[in-house]
C-alpha positions as CSV (number, residue, x, y, z in Angstrom):
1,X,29.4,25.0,-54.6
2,X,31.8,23.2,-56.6
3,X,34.6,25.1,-55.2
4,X,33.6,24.9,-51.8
5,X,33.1,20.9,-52.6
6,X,36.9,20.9,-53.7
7,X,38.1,23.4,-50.8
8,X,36.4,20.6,-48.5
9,X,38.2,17.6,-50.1
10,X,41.6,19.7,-50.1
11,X,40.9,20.1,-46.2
12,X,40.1,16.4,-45.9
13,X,43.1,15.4,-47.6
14,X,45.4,17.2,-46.1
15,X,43.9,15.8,-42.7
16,X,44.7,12.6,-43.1
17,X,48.0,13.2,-44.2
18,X,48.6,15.0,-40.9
19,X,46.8,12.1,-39.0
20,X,48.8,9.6,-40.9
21,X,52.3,11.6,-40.6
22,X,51.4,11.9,-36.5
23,X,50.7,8.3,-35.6
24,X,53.6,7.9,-38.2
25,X,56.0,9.5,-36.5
26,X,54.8,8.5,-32.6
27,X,55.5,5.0,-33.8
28,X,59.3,5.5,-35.0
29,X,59.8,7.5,-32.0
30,X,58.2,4.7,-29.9
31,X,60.0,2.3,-31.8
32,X,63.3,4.5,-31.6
33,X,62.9,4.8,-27.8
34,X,62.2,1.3,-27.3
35,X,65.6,0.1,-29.2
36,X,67.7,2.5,-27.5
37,X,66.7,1.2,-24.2
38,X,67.2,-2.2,-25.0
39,X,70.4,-2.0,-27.0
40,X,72.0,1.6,-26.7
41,X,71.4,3.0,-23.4
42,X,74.1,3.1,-20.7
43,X,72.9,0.5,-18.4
44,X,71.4,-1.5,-21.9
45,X,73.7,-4.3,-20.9
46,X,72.3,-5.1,-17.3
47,X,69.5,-8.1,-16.8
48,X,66.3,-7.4,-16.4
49,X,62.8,-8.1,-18.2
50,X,61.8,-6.5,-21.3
51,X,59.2,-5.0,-19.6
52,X,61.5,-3.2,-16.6
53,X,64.0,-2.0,-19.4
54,X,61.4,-0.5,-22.0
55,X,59.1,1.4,-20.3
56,X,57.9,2.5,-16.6
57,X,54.5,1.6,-17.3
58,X,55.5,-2.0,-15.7
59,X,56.5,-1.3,-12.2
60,X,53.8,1.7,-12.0
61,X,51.3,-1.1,-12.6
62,X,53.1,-3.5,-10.4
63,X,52.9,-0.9,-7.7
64,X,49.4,0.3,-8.2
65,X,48.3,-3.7,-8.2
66,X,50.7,-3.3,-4.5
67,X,52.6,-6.2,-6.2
68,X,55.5,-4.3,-6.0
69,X,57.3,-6.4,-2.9
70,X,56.9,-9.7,-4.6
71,X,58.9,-8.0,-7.7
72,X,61.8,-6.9,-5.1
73,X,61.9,-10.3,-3.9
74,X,61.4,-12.6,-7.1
75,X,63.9,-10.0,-9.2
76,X,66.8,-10.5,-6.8
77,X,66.6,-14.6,-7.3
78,X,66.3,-13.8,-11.0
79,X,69.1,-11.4,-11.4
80,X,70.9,-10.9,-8.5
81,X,73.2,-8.0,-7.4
82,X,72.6,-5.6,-10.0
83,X,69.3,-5.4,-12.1
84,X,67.1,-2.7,-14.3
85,X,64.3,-2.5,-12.7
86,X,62.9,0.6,-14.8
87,X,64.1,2.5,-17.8
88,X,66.3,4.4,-16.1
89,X,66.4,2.6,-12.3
90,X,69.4,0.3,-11.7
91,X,68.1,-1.9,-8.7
92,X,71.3,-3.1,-6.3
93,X,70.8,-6.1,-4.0
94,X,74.2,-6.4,-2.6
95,X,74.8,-5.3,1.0
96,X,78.1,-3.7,0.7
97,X,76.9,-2.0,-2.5
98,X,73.7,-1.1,-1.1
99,X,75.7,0.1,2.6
100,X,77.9,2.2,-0.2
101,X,74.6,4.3,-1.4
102,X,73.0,4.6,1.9
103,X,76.1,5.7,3.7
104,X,76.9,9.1,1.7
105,X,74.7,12.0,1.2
106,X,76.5,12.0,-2.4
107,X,73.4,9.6,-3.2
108,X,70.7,12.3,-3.0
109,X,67.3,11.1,-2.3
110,X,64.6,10.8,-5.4
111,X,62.5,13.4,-6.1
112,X,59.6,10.6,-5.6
113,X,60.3,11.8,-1.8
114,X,58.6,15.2,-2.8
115,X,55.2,13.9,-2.7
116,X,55.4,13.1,0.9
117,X,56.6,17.1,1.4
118,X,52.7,18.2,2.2
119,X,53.1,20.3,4.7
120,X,57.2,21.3,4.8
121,X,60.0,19.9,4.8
122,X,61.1,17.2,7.0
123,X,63.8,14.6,8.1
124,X,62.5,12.3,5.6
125,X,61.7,14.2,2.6
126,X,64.6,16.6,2.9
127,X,67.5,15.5,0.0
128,X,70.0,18.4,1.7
129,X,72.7,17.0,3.7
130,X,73.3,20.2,6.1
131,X,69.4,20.4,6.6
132,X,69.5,16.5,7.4
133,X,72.1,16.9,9.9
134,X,70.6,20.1,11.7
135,X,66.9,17.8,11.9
136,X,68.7,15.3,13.4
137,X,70.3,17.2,15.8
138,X,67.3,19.0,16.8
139,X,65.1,15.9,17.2
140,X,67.7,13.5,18.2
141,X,66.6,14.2,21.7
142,X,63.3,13.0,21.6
143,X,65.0,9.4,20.9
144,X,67.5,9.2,23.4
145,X,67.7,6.3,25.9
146,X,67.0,8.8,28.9
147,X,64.1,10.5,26.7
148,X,62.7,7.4,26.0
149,X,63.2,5.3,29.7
150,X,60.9,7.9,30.6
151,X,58.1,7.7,28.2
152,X,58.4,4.1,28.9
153,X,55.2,4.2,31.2
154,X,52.7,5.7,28.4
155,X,54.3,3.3,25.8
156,X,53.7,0.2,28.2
157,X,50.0,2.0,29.4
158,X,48.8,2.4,25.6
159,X,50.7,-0.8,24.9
160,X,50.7,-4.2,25.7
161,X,48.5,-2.9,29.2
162,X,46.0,-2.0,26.6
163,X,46.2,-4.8,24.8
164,X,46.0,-7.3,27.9
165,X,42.8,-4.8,29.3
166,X,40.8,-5.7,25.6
167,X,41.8,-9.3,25.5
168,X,41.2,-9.9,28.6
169,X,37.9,-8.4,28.3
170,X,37.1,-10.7,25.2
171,X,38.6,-13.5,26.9
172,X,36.3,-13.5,29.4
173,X,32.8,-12.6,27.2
174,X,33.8,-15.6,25.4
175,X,34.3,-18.0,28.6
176,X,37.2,-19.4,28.1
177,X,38.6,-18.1,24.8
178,X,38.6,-15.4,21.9
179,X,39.2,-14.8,18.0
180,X,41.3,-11.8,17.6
181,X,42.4,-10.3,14.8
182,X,46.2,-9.2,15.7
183,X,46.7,-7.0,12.8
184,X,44.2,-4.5,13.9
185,X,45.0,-4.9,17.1
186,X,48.6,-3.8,16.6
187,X,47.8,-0.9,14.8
188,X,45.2,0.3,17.0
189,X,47.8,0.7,19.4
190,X,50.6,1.5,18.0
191,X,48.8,4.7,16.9
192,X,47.7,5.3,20.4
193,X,51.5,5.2,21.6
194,X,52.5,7.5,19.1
195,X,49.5,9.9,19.3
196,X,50.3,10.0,23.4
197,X,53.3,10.8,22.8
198,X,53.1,12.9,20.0
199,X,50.2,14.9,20.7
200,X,49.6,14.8,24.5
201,X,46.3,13.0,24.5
202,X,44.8,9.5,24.7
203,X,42.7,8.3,21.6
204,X,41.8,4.9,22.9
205,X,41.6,3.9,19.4
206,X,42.6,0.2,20.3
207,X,39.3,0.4,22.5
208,X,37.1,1.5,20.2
209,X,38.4,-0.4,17.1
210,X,38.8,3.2,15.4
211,X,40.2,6.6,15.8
212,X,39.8,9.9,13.9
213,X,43.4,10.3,13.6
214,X,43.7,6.8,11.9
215,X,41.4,7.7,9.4
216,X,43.4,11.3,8.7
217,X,46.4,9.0,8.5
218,X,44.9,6.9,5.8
219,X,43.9,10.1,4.1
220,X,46.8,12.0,4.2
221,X,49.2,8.6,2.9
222,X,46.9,8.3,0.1
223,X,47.2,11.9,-0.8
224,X,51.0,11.6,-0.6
225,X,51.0,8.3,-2.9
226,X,48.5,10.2,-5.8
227,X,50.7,13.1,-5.7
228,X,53.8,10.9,-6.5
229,X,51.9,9.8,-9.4
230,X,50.4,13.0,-10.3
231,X,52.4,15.9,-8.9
232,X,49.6,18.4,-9.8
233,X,46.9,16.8,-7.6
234,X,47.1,19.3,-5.2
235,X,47.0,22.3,-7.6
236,X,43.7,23.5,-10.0
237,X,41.5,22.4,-11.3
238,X,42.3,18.2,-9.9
239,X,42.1,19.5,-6.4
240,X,38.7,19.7,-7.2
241,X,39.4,16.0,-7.4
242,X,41.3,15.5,-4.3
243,X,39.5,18.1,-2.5
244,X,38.2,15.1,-0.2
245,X,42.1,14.3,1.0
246,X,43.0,17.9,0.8
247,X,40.3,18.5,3.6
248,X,41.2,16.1,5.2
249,X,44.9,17.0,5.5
250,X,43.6,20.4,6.9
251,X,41.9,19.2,9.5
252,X,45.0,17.1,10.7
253,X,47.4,19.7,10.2
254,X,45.1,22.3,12.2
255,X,45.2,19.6,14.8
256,X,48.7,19.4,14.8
257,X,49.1,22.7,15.2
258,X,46.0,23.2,17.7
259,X,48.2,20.4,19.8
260,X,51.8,22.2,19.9
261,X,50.4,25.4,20.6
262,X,48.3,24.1,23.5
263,X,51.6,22.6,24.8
264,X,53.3,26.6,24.7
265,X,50.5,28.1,26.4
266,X,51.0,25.1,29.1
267,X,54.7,26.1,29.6
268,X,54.0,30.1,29.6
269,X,51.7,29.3,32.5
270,X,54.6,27.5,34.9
271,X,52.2,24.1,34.0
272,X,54.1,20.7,34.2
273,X,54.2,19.2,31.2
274,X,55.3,15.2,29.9
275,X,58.9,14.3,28.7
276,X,57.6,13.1,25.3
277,X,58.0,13.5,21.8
278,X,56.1,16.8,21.4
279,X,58.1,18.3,24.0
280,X,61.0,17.0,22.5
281,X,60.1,18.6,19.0
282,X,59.5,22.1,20.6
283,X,62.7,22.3,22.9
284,X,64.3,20.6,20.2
285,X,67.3,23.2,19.4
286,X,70.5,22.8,16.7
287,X,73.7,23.0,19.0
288,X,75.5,24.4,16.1
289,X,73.3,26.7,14.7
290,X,71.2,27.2,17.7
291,X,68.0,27.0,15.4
292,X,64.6,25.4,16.3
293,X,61.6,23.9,14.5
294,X,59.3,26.5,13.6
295,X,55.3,25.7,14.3
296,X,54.8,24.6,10.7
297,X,58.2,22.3,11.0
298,X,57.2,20.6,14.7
299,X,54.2,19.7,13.1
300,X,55.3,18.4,9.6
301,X,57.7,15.9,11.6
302,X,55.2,14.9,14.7
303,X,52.6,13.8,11.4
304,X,56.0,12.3,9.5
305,X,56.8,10.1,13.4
306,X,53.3,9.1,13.7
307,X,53.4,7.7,10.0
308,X,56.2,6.5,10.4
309,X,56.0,4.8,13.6
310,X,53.3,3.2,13.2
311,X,52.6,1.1,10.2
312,X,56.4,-0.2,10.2
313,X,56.2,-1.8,14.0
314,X,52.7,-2.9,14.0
315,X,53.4,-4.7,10.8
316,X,56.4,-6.3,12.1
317,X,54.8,-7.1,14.8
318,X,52.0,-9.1,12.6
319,X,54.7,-11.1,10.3
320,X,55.7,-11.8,13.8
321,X,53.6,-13.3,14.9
322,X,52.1,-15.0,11.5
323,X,55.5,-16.7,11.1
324,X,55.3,-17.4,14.7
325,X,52.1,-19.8,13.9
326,X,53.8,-21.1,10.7
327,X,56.7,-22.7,12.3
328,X,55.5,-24.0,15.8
329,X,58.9,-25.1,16.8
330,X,59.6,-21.2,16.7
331,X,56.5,-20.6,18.8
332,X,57.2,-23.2,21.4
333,X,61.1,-21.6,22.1
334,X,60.2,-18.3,22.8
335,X,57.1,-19.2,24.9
336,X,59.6,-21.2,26.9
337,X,62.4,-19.0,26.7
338,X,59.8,-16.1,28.1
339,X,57.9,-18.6,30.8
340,X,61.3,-19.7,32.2
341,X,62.8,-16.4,32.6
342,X,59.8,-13.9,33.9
343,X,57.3,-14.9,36.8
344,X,53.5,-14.6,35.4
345,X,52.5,-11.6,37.0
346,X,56.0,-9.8,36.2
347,X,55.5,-7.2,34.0
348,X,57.7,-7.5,31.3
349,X,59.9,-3.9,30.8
350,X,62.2,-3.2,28.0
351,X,65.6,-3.4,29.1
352,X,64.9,-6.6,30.9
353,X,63.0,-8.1,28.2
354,X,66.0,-7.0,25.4
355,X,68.7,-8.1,27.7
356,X,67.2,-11.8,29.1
357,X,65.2,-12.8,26.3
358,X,67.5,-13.0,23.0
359,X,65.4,-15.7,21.2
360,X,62.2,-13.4,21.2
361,X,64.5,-10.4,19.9
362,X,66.1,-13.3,17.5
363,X,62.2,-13.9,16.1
364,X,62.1,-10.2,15.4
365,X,64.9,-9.5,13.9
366,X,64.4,-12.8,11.7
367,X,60.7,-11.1,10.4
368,X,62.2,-7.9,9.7
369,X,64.6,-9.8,7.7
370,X,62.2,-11.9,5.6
371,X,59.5,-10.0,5.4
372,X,60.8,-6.1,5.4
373,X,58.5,-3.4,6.1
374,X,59.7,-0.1,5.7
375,X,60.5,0.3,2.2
376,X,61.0,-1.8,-1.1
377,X,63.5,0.0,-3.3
378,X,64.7,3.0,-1.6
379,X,65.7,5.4,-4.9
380,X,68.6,7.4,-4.6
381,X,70.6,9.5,-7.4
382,X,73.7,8.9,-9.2
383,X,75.9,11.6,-8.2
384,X,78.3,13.5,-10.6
385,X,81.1,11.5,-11.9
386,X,78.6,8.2,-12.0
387,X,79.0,5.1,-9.7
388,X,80.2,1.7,-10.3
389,X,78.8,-1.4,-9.1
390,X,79.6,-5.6,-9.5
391,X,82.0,-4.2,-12.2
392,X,79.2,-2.2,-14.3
393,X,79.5,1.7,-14.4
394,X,76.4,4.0,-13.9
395,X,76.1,7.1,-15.4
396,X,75.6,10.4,-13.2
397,X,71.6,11.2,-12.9
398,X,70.4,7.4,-13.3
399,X,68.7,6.4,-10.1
400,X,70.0,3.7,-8.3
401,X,67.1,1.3,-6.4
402,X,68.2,-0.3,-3.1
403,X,66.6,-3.5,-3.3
404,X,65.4,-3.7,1.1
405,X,63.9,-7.2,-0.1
406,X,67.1,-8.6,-2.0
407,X,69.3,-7.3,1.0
408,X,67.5,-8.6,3.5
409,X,67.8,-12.3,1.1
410,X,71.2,-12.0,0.2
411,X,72.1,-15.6,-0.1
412,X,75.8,-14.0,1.0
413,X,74.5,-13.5,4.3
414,X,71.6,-15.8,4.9
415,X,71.6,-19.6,4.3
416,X,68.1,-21.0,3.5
417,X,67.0,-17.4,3.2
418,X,63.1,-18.4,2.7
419,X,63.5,-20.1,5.8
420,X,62.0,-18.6,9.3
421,X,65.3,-19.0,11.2
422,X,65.0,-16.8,14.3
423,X,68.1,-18.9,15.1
424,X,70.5,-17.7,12.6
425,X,71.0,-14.7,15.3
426,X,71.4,-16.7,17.9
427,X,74.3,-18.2,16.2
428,X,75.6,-15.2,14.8
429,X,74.7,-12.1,16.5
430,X,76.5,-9.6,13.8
431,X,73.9,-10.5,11.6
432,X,71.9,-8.4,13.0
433,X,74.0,-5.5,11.9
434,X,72.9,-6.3,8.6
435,X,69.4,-6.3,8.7
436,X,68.0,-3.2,6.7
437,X,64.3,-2.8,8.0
438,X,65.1,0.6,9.1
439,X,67.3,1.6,6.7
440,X,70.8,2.4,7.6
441,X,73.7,4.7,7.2
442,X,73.1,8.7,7.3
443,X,69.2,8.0,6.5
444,X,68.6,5.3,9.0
445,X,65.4,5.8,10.7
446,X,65.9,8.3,14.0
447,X,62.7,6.6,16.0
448,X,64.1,2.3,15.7
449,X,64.7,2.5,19.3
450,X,61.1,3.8,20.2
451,X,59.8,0.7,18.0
452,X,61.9,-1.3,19.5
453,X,60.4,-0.9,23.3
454,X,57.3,-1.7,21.5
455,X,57.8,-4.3,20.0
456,X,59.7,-6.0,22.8
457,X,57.3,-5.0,25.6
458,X,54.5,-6.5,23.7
459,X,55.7,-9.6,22.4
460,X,57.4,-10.6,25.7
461,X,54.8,-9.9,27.5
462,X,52.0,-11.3,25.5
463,X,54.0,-14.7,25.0
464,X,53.8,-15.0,28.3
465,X,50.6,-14.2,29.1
466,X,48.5,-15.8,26.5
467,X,48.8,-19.1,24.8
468,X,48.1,-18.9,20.6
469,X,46.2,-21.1,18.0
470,X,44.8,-20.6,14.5
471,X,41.6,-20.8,14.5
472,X,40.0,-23.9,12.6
473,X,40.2,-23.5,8.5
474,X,42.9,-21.0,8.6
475,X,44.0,-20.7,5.2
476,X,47.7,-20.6,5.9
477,X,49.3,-22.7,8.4
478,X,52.5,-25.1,9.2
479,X,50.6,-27.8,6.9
480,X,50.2,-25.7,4.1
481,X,53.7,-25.8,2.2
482,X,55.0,-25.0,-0.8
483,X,57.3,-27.2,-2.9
484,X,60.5,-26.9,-0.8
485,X,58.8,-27.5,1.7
486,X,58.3,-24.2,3.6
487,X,55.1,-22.9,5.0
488,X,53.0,-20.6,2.7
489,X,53.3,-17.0,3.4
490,X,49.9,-15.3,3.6
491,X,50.0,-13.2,0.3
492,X,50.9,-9.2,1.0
493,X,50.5,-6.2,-0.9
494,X,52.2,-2.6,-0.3
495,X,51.0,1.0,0.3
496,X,54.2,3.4,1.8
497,X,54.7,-0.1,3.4
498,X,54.3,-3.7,3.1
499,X,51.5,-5.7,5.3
500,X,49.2,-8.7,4.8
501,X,46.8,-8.2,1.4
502,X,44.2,-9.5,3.5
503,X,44.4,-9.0,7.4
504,X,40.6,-9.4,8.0
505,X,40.5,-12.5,6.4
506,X,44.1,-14.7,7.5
507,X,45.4,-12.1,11.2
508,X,43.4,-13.7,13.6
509,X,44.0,-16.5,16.2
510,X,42.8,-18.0,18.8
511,X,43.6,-16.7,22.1
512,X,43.5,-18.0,25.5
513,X,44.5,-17.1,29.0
514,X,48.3,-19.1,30.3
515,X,47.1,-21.7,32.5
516,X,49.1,-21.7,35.7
């Protein structure tokens, strides 16, 4: 016994040791790693909090918490053009520098853009160059302006007709008047363009206030966002995990799929068939290569355009509209500008509302400015050789963040740049050049001039149709300023884009019918 007692406090010794030489040696690596980062690294010498240049754990949490835009904004007043954001993320906020990474395909995309790869490659997860130009040449099609002039009647009946049939609706159950929460209401139809056009068939999810495919939207964007923080959430054993996401992803990939094919076995029986975006994806053909999509490859970019069409103009639609109702002076021009220029029971089309009504474009263009949608930092990869910026060099394989947010503030390029100023394009119509909502250079977004006949058709229309008010005890208002002065900005958050934090609660207005 007494040598099994001694064998047992040899053991027990030794343990601790082990324990002690562990934590021992986590904290001088922790320690080591935390010094380096701060006073040895390559891109040491940059601003940036403590917290941004130590460790990842920061901006994970800040994006989890979907304070990530806030970051974007408040970092480029605090540091300016060039900032580290992360440990290894150098954050650019300067247009030319930011037009310099965007514009080459030497600045590869992230590998965060793998996550969104759940089905096959596409347009926007694709970090190949050749592949990126044969996609766009295949779909490119689908967004032409002949392509889209003549899905312009689905867009305006799923539209703003849509919209005017519920309101109207409302309007009159109310006698008089109705509280209507815009944010939904965008969305709705939004997805009930895109889904028209991308699948063939009416969802009337604007009708109903739901849709199935909204819901397999939501599921499939929350898969995409775990597996960028855990790449093996699709594989065993945490599928078991996501296995609620992963189903759901089947079922809206076999829809998908259920949709193209019933579109072939239209054309191999002589049937007519629409001019829209599904069409477009299976007649899409490479001129160079003479390659088209495969089934799996229609339907991986039909799911990317309805995601990605849908969420980024109903939202800028909504800060629209909110800043609209913040700044009443705003309001009160394009009402006019809209009332003098269209009779009230002209129907507002796109080319006529872009061309004759450049104060309502102005107040878009001014939200997508201030309050960006599609993207806060848009990671690319230093390419061999490094990169330098504002003077500072960046070594090759650092990713470089462009900051949407501090682009779209650039004190450079926009005076009073917390101001709503709808006029500042008015003034200077270049400006507009420089407004990053949908990206730009050999990335920039293939679909902007779909969500642009949105967004125009709607607005116009809708301004002059219908006469707005917050309803009483709205929490954010012209009244409520902050000290410069400025309206408060009801609070947002961010998913795979950036939207109100609370649409049920601060979206809705009162809405009434134009009085003659």
């Amino acid at each position: 016994m007494a040598i099994l007692d001694a064998i047992g406090d040899l053991l027990e010794a030794y343990s601790v040791t082990y324990v002690h030489l562990l934590v021992g040696g986590l904290v001088i690596y922790g320690t080591t790693l935390m010094l380096y980062r701060l006073f040895f690294s390559p891109i040491s010498h940059l601003p940036g909090s403590i917290l941004s240049r130590t460790s990842m754990s920061y901006m994970r949490v800040m994006t989890v918490l979907g304070k990530l835009p806030d970051m974007c904004e408040d970092d480029y007043y605090k540091y300016g053009d060039i900032y580290v954001v992360a440990p290894d993320i150098v954050t650019l906020s300067n247009p030319a520098d930011c037009r310099t990474v965007m514009g080459s395909h030497a600045f590869v995309k992230d590998k965060f853009y793998e996550a969104f790869e759940l089905i096959d490659e596409t347009i926007f997860t694709t970090k190949d160059a050749d592949f990126n130009h044969m996609r766009r040449r295949q779909i490119g099609p689908a967004f032409t302006q002949g392509s889209l002039q003549s899905m312009e009647p689905t867009i305006m009946e799923c539209g703003v007709l849509a919209i005017k049939k519920k309101w109207d609706k409302l309007i009159g159950d109310y006698r008089g008047s109705a509280k209507i929460n815009y944010s939904l209401d965008f969305s709705l139809t939004t997805f009930d363009v895109i889904s028209a056009l991308g699948y063939g068939q009416r969802f009337h999810a604007l009708e109903n206030n739901k849709s199935k495919i909204v819901n397999w939207v939501v599921w499939y964007n929350w898969l995409a966002i775990l597996k960028a923080a855990i790449p093996s959430i699709t594989e065993f054993p945490l599928s078991l995990i996501s296995r609620p996401l992963l189903k759901s992803r089947k079922e809206f990939v076999d829809f998908g799929n259920a949709a193209a094919e019933h579109r072939r076995e239209q054309i191999r029986q002589g049937q007519k068939v629409p001019n829209d975006i599904l069409q477009a994806l299976i007649d899409g053909e490479d001129p160079e290569s003479k390659a088209k999509m495969t089934p799996s490859q229609v339907t991986a970019e039909n799911i990317g355009i309805l995601i990605g069409g849908t969420d980024t103009t109903s939202l800028t639609m909504t800060w629209t509209l909110h800043y609209l109702m913040l700044y009443p002076e705003c309001y009160r021009k394009a009402v006019e500008e809209v009332r003098s220029v269209f009779a009230p029971d002209h129907l507002i089309g796109y080319s006529e509302g872009r061309s004759q009504l450049p104060y309502v474009e102005a107040c878009i263009y001014e939200s997508m400015r201030i309050r960006a949608v599609s993207g806060v930092i848009l990671p690319r990869v230093v390419p061999p050789g490094g990169a330098t910026f504002q003077g500072h060099f960046i070594p090759a394989g650092k990713t470089i963040g462009v900051n949407v947010a501090g682009m779209n503030h650039h004190q450079s390029l926009w005076k009073d740049s917390k101001r709503f100023m709808p006029e500042r394009f008015i003034d200077n119509p270049k400006l507009k050049q420089q407004v990053m909502t949908f990206s730009t250079g050999v990335r920039i977004c293939p679909g902007r001039a779909l969500a642009w006949i949105e967004m125009i058709t709607i607005f116009a229309n809708l301004l002059k149709d219908y006469d707005f008010s917050l309803p009483e005890g709205a929490l954010y208002g012209p009244d409520k300023t902050d000290k410069s002065g400025l309206p408060v900005v009801m609070p947002r958050t961010h998913a795979l884009t950036v939207g109100p934090k609370n649409p049920e609660r601060d979206c809705n207005v009162i809405v009434t019918k134009r009085v003659l």
